[in-house]
Every structure is written in structure tokens, then in C-alpha cells.
VOBA-1610 file (N, C-alpha, C; in pm, whole numbers, padded with zeros to 5 digits, always signed):
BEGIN
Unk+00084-00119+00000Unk+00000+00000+00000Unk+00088+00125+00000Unk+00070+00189-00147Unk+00164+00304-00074Unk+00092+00428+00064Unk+00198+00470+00069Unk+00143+00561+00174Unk+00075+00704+00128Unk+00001+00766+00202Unk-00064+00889+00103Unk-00053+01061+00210Unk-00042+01102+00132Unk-00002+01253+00257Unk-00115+01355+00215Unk-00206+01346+00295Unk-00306+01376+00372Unk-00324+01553+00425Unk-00370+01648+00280Unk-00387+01790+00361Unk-00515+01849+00410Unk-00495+01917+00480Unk-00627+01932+00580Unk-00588+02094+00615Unk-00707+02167+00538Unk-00744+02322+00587Unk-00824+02272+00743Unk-00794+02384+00849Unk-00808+02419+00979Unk-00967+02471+00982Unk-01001+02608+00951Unk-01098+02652+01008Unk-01210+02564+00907Unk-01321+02567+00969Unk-01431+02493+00896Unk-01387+02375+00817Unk-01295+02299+00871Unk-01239+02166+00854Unk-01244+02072+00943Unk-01078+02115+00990Unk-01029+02092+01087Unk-01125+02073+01229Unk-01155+02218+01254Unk-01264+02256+01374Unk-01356+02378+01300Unk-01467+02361+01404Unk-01552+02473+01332Unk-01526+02561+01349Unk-01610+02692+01342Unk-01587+02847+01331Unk-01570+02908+01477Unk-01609+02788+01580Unk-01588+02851+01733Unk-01464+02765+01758Unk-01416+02745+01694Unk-01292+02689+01697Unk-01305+02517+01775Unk-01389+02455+01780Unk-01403+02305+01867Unk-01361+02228+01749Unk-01277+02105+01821Unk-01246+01992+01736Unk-01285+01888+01770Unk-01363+01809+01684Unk-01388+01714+01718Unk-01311+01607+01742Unk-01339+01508+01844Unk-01280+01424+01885Unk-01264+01279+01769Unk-01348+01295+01700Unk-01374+01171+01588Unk-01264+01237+01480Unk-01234+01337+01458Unk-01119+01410+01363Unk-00975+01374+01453Unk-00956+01371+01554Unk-00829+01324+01598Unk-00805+01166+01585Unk-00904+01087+01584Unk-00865+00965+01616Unk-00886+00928+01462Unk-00952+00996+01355Unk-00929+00966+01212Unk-00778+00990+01176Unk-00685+01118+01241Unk-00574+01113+01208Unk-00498+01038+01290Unk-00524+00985+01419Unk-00376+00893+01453Unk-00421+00785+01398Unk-00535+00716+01350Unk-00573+00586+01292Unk-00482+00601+01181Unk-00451+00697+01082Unk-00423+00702+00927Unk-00294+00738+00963Unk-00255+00760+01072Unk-00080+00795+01082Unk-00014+00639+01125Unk-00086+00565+01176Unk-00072+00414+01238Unk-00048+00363+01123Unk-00157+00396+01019Unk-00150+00306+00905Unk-00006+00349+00799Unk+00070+00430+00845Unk+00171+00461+00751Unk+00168+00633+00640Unk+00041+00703+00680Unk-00014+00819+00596Unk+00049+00916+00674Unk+00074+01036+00603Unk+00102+01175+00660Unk+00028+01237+00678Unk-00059+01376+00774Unk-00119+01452+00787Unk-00049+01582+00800Unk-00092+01681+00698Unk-00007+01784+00719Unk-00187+01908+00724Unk-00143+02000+00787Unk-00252+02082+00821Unk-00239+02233+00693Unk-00279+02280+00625Unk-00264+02359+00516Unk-00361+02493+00553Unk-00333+02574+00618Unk-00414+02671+00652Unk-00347+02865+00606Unk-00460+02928+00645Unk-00429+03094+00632Unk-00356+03079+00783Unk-00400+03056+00871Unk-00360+03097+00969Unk-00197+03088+01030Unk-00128+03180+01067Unk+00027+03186+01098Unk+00019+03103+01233Unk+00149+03025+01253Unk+00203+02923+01346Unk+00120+03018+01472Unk+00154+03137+01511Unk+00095+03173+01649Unk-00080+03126+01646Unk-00134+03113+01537Unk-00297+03057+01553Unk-00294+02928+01563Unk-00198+02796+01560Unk-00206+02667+01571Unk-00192+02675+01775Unk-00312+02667+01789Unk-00313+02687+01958Unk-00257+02569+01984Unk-00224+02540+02071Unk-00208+02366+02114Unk-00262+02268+02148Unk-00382+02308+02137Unk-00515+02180+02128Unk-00495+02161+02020Unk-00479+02190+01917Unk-00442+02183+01752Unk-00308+02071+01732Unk-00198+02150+01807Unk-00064+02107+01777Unk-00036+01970+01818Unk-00136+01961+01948Unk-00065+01835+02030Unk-00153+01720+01978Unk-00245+01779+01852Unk-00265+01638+01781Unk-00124+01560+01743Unk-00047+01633+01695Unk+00081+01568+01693Unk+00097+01536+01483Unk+00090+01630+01409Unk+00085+01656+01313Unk+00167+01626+01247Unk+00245+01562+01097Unk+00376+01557+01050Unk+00407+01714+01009Unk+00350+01775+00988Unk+00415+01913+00963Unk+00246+01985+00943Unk+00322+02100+00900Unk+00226+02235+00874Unk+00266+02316+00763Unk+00137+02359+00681Unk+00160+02485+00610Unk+00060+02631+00628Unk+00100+02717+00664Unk+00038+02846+00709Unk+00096+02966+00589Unk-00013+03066+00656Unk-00017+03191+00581Unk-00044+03149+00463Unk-00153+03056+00414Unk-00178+03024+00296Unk-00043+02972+00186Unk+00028+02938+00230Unk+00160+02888+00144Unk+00283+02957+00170Unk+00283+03051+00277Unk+00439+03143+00279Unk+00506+03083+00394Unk+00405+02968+00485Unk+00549+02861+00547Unk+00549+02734+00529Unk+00626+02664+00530Unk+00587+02516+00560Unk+00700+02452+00667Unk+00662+02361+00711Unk+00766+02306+00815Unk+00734+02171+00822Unk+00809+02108+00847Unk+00794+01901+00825Unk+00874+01844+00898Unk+00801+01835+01077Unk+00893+01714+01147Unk+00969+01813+01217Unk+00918+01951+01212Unk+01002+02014+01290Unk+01084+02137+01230Unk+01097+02067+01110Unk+01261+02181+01025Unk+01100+02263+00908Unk+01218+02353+00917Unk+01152+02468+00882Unk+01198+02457+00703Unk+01060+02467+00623Unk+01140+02422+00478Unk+01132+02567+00442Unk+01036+02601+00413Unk+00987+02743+00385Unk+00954+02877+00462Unk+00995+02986+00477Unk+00922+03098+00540Unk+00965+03222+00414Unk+00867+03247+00386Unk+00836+03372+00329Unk+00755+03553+00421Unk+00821+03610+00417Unk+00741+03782+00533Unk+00741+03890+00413Unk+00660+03981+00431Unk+00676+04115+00366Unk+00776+04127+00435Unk+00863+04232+00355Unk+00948+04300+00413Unk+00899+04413+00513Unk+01012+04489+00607Unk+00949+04572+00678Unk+00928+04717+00655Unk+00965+04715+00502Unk+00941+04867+00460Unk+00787+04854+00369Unk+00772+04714+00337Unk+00622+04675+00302Unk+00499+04693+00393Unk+00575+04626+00518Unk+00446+04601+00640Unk+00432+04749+00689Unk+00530+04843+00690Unk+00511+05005+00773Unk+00429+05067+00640Unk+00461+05014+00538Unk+00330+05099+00440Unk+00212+05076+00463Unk+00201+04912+00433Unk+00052+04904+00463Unk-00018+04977+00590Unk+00079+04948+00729Unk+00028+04963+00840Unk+00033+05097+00845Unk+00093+05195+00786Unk+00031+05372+00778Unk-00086+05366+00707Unk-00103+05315+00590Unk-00179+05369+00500Unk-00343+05272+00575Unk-00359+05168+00635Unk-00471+05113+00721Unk-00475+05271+00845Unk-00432+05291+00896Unk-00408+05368+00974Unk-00466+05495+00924Unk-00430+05570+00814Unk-00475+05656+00785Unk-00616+05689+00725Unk-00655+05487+00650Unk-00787+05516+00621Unk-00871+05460+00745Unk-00862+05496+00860Unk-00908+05460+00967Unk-00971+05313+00993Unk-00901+05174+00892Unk-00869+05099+00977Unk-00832+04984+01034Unk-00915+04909+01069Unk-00883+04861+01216Unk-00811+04706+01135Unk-00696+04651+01214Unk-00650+04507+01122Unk-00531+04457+01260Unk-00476+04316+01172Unk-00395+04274+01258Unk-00305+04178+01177Unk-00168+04181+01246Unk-00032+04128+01144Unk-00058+04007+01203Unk-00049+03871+01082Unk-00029+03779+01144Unk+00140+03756+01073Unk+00188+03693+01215Unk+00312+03647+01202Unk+00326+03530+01299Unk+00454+03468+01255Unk+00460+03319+01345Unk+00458+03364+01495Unk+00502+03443+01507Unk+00529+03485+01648Unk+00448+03528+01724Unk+00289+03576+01675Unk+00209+03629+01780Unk+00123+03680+01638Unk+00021+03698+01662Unk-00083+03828+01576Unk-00083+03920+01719Unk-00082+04044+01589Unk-00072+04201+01685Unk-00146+04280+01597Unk-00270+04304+01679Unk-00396+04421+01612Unk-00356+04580+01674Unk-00437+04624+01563Unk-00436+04772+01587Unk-00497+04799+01684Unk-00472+04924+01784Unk-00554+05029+01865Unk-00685+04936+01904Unk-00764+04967+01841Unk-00944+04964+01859Unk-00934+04826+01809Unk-00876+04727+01713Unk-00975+04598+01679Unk-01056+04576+01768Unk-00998+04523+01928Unk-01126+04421+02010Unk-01207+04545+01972Unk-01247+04642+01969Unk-01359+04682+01999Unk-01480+04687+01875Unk-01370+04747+01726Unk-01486+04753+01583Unk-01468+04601+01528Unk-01381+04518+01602Unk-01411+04366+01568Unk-01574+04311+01568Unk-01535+04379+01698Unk-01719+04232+01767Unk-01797+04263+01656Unk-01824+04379+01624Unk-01967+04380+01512Unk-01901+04290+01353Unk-01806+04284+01350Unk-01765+04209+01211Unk-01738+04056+01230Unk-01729+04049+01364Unk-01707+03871+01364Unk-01805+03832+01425Unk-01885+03883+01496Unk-02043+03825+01458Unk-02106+03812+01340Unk-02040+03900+01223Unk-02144+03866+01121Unk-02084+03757+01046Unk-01915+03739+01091Unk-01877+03621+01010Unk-01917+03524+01052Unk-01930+03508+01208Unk-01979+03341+01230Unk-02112+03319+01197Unk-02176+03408+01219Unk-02326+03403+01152Unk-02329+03424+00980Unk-02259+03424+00916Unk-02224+03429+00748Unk-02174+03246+00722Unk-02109+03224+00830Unk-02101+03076+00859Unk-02235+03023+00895Unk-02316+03067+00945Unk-02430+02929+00968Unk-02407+02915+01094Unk-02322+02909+01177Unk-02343+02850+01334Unk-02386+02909+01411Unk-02432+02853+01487Unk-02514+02946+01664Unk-02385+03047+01705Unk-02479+03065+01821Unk-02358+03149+01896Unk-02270+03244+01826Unk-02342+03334+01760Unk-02291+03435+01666Unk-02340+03560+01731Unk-02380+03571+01844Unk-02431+03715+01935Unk-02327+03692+02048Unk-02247+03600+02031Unk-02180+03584+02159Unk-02017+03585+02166Unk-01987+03601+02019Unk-01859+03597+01973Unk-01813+03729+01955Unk-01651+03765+01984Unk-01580+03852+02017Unk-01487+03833+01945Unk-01389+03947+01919Unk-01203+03902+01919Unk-01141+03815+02052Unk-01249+03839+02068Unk-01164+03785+02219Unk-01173+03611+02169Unk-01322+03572+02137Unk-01318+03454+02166Unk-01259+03401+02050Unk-01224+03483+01933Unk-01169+03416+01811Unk-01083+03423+01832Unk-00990+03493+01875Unk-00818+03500+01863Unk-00812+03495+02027Unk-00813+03421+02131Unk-00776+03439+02241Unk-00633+03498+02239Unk-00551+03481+02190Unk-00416+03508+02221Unk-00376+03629+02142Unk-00444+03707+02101Unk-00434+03841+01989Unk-00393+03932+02112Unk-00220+04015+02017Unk-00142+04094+02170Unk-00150+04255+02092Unk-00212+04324+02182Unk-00227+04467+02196Unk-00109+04504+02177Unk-00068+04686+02174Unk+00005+04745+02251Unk+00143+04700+02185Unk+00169+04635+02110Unk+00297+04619+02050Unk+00365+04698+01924Unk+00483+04705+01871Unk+00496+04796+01748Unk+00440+04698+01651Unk+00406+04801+01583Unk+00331+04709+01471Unk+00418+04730+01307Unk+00566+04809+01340Unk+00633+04798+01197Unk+00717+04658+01272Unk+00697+04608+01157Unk+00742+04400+01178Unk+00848+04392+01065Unk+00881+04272+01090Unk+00963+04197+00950Unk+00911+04071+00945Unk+00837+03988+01023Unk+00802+03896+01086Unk+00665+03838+01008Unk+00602+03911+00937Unk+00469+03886+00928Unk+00448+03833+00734Unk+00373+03770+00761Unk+00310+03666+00675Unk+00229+03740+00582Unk+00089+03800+00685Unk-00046+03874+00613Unk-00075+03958+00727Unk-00159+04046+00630Unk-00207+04131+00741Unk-00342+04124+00673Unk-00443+04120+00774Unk-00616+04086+00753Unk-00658+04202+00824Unk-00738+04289+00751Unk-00818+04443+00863Unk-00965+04408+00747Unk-01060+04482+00874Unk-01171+04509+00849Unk-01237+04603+00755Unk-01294+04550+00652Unk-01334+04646+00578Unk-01486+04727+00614Unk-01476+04846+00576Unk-01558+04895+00656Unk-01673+04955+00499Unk-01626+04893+00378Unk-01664+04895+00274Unk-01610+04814+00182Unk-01664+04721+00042Unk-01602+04713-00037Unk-01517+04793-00116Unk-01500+04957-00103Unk-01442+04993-00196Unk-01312+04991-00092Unk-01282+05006+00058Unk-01133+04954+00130Unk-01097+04872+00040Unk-01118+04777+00041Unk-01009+04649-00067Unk-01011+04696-00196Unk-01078+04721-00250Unk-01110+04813-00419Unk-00942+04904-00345Unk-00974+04966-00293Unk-00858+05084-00276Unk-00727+05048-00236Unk-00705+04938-00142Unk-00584+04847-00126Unk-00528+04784-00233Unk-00591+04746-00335Unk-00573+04679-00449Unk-00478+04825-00518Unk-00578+04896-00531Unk-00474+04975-00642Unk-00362+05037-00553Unk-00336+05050-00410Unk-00233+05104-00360Unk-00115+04999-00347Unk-00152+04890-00324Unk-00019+04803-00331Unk-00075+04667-00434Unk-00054+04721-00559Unk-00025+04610-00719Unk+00079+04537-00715Unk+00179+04558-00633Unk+00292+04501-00633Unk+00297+04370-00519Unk+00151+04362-00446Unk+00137+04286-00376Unk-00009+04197-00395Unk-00051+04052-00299Unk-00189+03970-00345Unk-00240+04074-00218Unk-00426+04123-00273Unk-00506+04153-00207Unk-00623+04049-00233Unk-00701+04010-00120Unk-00807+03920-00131Unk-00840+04004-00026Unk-01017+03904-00062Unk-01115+03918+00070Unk-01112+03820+00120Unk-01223+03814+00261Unk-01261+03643+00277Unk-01386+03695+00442Unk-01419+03566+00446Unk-01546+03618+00549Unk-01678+03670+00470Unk-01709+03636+00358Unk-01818+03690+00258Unk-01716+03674+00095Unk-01842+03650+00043Unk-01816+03659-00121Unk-01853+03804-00172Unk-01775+03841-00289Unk-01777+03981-00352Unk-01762+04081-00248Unk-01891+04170-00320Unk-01909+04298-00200Unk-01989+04291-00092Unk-02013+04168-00060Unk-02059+04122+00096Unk-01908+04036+00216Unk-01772+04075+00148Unk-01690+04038+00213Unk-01692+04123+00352Unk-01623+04055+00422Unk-01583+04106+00578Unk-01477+04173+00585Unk-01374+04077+00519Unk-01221+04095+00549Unk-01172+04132+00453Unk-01043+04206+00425Unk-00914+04215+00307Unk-00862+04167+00397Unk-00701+04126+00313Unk-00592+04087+00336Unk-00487+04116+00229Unk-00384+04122+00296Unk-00291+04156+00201Unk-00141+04100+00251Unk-00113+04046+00127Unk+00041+03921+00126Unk+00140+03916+00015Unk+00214+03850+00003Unk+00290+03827-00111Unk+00202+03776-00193Unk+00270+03796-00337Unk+00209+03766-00448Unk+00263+03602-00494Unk+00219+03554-00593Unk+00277+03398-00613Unk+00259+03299-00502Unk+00144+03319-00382Unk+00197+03226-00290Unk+00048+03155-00267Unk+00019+03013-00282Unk-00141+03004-00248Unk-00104+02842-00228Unk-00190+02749-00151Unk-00200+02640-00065Unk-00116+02541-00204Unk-00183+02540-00286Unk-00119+02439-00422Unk+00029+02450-00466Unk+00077+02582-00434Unk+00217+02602-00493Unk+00302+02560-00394Unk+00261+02544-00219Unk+00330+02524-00124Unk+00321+02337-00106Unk+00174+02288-00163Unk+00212+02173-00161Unk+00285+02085-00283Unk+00304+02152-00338Unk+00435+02122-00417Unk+00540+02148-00387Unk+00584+02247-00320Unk+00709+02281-00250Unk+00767+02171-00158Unk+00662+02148-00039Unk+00631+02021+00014Unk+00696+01934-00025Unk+00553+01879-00151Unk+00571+01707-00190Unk+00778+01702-00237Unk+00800+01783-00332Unk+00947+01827-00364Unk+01037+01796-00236Unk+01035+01865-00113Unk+01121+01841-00028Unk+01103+01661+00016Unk+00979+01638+00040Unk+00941+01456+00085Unk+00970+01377-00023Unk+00993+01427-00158Unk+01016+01349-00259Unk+00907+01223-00256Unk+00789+01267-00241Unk+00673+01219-00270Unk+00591+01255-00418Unk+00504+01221-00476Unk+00423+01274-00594Unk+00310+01338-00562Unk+00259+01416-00652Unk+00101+01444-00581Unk-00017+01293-00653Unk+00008+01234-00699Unk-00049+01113-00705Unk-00116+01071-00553Unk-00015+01068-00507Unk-00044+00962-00356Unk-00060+01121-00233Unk-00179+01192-00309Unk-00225+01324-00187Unk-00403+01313-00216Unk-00406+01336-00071Unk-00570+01372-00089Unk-00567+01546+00007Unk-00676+01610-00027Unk-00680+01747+00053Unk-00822+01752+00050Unk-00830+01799+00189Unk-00978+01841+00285Unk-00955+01999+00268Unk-01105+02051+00225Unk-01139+02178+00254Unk-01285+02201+00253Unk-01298+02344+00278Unk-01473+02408+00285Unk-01456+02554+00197Unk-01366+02640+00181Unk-01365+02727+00142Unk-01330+02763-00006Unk-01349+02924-00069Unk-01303+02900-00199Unk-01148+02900-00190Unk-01060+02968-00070Unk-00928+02956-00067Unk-00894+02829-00071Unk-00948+02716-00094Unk-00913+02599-00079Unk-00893+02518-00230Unk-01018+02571-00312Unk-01036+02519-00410Unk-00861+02506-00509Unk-00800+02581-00457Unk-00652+02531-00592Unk-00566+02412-00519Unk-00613+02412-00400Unk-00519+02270-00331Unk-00622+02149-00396Unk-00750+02175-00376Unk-00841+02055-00391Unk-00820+02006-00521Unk-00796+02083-00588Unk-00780+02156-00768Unk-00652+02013-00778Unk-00586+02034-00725Unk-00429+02011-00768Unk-00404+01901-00701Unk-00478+01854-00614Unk-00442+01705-00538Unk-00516+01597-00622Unk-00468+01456-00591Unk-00506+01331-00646Unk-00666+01354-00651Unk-00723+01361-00512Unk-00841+01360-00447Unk-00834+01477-00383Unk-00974+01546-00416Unk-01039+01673-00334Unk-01158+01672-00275Unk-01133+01681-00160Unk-01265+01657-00114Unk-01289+01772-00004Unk-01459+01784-00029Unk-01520+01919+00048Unk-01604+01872+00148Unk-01599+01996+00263Unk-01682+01951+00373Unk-01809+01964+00339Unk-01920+01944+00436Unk-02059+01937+00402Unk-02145+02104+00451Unk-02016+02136+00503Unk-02069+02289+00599Unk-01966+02385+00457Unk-01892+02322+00379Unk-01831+02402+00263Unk-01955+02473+00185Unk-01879+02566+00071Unk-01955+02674+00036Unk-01988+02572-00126Unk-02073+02676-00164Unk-02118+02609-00346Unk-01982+02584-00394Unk-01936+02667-00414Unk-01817+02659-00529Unk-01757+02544-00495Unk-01693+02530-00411Unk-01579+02456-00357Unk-01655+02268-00388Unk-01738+02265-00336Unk-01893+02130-00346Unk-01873+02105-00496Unk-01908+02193-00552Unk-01929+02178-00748Unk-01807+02108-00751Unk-01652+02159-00747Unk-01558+02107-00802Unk-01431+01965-00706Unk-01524+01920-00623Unk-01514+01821-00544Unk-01481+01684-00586Unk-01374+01623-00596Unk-01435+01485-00600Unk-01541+01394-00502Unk-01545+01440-00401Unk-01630+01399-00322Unk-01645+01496-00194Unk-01778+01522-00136Unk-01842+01565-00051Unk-01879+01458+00086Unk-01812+01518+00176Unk-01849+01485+00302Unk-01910+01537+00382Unk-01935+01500+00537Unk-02031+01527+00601Unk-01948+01652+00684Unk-02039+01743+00765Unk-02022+01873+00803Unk-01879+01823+00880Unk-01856+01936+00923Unk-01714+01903+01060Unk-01816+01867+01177Unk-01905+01978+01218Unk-01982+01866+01345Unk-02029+01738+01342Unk-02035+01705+01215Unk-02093+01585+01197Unk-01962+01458+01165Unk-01870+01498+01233Unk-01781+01412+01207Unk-01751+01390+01082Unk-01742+01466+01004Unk-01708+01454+00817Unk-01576+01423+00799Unk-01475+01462+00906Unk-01340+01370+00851Unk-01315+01269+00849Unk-01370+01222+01009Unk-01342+01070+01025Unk-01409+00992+00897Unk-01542+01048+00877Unk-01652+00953+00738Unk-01565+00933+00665Unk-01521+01049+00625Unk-01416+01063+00455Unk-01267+00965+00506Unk-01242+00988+00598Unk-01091+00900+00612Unk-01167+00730+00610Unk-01280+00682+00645Unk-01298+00567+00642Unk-01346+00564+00521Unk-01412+00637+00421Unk-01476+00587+00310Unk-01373+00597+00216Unk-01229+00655+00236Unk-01128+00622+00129Unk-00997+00555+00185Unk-01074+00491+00276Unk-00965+00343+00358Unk-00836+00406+00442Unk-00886+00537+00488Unk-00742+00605+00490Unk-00712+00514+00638Unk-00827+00451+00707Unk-00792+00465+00844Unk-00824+00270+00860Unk-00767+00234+00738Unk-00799+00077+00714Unk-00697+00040+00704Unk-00616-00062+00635Unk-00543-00132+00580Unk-00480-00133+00384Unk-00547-00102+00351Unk-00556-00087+00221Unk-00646+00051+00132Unk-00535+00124+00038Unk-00597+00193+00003Unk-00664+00169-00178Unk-00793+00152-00185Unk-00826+00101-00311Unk-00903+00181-00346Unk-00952+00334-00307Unk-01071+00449-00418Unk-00944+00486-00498Unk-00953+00531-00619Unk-00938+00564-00728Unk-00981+00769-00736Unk-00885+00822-00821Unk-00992+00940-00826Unk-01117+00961-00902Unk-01191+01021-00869Unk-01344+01055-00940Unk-01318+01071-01099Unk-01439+01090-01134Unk-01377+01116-01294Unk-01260+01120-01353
//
């Protein structure tokens, strides 16, 4: 049987949008690590968001900031940062259009001034843009417990920086101020987004798991990748097998080889048993 290396997006994957993991998702991955498979975790989020309820699943590696790190077993293959004459632009020019954001870097995320406060009204509407309860009850606080105030915020350190748009035309206007860099949204589609962000250019989940498979001297033949989002769709795109959660969005569902059941509903463990990951033998084939 060969062995197969196994990527897995975090939020609305991994765990849901209040961040809980299910217990049937951990024992799908030490079952499929027993059996000889790799699990590597492929997320936006920078090493300081892998809390350690996360970590001490005990993972073969990680890729964050959407493709600008990767690390395997410990060693560090990849790190990519804006530079720090990049990050003091952005972070004047957020600043000047009054606002509110936060650097993620391996080392910590560090928000501006006011986030906890013009957060709460925008991450209530994301978890409720998600579908789950408990969307009157969510904070910065409860999304980023570990988000550090009060620090300088010109970095060298940082990955992305994600601020609140307080309009679609903010990102419309980030776009044309730094061309020389990737602007996305996320937290809503089009002009019902939540969030911008802004990162290096050339860098997205598919190009890093090639970077990856290259260092393991593995193929992407023998990869399957879990996601829910459209940031997901070029890993799902580009692996053997793609498969979407059941709490995933349209897009991502349409171009699926297969659809599983929600993350509360235990949809990893399903999918790791319905493609033998957590058996003895691996015999699905890809879809079409």
C-alpha cells in the first residue's frame, strides 16, 4: 500500500468556526498515521494561531499563511514575510484610512488600537455568514484568544495582514495602492466580504504543496486534501483527491471529487474511512 499525505485546511475543517475539534477528527488522524499516511494541516492561519489543542494532535508538519510557510517534522522548509518597509506601508496607509486590522506572524498576531472593539460587530457577522449558533456571543476575544495589543506594529516577521473592511471599496482601494502585492477578501463573497488581506504575491495552498511534496520526494499522485472554502479550491484543484466539507460553500462542493459530512458531523473521520485512509488498504481511485 503506498502511503498517502493527507492535507487538511483548519478553520471549517479541521474545527468549526468557534474553533471546537472534534474528537472523531483526531482519532481519524492517529488511525491514518498508524496506518503509515502523513497529515499535514494547510491553513491561512500563521504558526501563532495553531493553539495547542491543535498542535498536540501531533501533526507531520504544517503549512500556514496560505503557502508562505511550511515546516515538516520540525525543520523549517519554507518561510516567506513582507518585508518591513512593506508592512510600515501598509500599516500607515490602514491607519490613515481609519482601519482597524492585525499582522499575522509566526510569532504572535498584533492588532491595531481599537480591533477588540470595531471587531465584535464584524465577527459576529462572520460566524453568523457561517451558519453557526452562537454568533451574538462571539468577540475578538473569543476568536483569537491570544491576539497581543500594545505592541509595534512595523514587523519583518509577518506573513499577512487581515483588517476590516468597513466597505467594499477599502479592498477596491488596497488593491490599487499596493499592485505590487496579493489583495483578497474572505469572510463573505464579492461585496458582501468582511475581510481584506494583504500578502505576497505567487503564494497560495497548491504552490506550497508542491514545495512540500518536492522536499518529501513524494508525488502528488499519492495526496488527498480536505477543505470548505473558496481559498481551498486550488489545493483541492491540484491534489489526487479533493474533497469538500458538508458545511463548505457552493463553489468549492461543485468542483469536489467527493463531498463529506459537516465538521460537526464528524465529516473527517466519514471521509478518512470511506477512502480506507484509516484501514489497511488503500483502493478508491480518483473521481472522474
Amino acid at each position: 500500500m503506498n502511503s498517502k499525505i493527507i492535507f487538511l485546511d483548519v478553520d471549517g475543517t479541521l474545527v468549526d468556526y468557534h474553533n471546537h475539534l472534534p474528537e472523531s477528527a483526531i482519532q481519524a488522524i492517529h488511525q491514518a498515521q498508524e496506518n503509515g499516511h502523513q497529515v499535514y494541516t494547510v491553513t491561512g492561519r500563521a504558526k501563532a494561531e495553531m493553539y495547542s489543542y491543535i498542535l498536540d494532535i501531533g501533526f507531520d508538519g504544517y503549512i500556514g499563511g496560505n503557502g508562505s510557510y511550511i515546516e515538516s517534522k520540525g525543520q523549517v522548509v519554507k518561510e516567506k514575510t513582507l518585508n518591513a518597509e512593506d508592512t510600515q506601508q501598509i500599516v500607515d496607509w490602514l491607519k490613515n484610512c481609519g482601519l482597524e486590522f492585525y499582522l499575522e506572524s509566526n510569532n504572535g498576531l498584533f492588532a491595531s488600537k481599537n480591533f477588540a472593539s470595531r471587531g465584535v460587530k464584524t465577527i459576529q457577522e462572520y460566524i453568523a455568514y457561517k451558519g453557526k449558533p452562537g454568533a451574538k456571543q462571539a468577540t475578538p476575544a473569543t476568536v483569537f484568544p491570544d491576539m497581543i495589543y500594545g505592541e509595534s506594529l512595523y514587523r519583518d516577521d509577518v506573513n499577512k495582514i487581515s483588517f476590516i473592511l468597513d466597505s467594499y471599496d477599502d479592498y477596491l482601494a488596497a488593491q490599487e495602492k499596493f499592485p505590487s502585492l496579493k489583495v483578497g477578501t474572505w469572510g463573505g463573497s464579492g461585496e458582501k466580504a468582511l475581510f481584506g488581506d494583504i500578502a505576497l504575491k505567487d503564494i497560495d495552498k497548491a504552490v506550497a504543496i508542491d514545495e512540500l511534496l518536492d522536499f518529501l520526494a513524494k508525488n502528488v499522485e499519492d495526496t488527498l486534501a480536505f477543505g470548505d472554502a473558496k481559498v481551498d479550491i486550488p489545493m483541492l484543484d491540484h491534489c489526487q483527491i479533493g474533497v469538500a466539507m458538508g458545511n463548505g460553500g457552493k463553489e468549492i462542493k461543485e468542483m469536489a471529487d467527493y463531498i463529506t459530512a459537516s465538521v460537526e458531523d464528524d465529516g473527517l473521520y466519514k471521509a478518512f474511512e470511506y477512502f480506507q485512509l484509516i484501514y489497511s488498504s488503500f483502493a478508491h481511485k480518483k473521481i472522474g
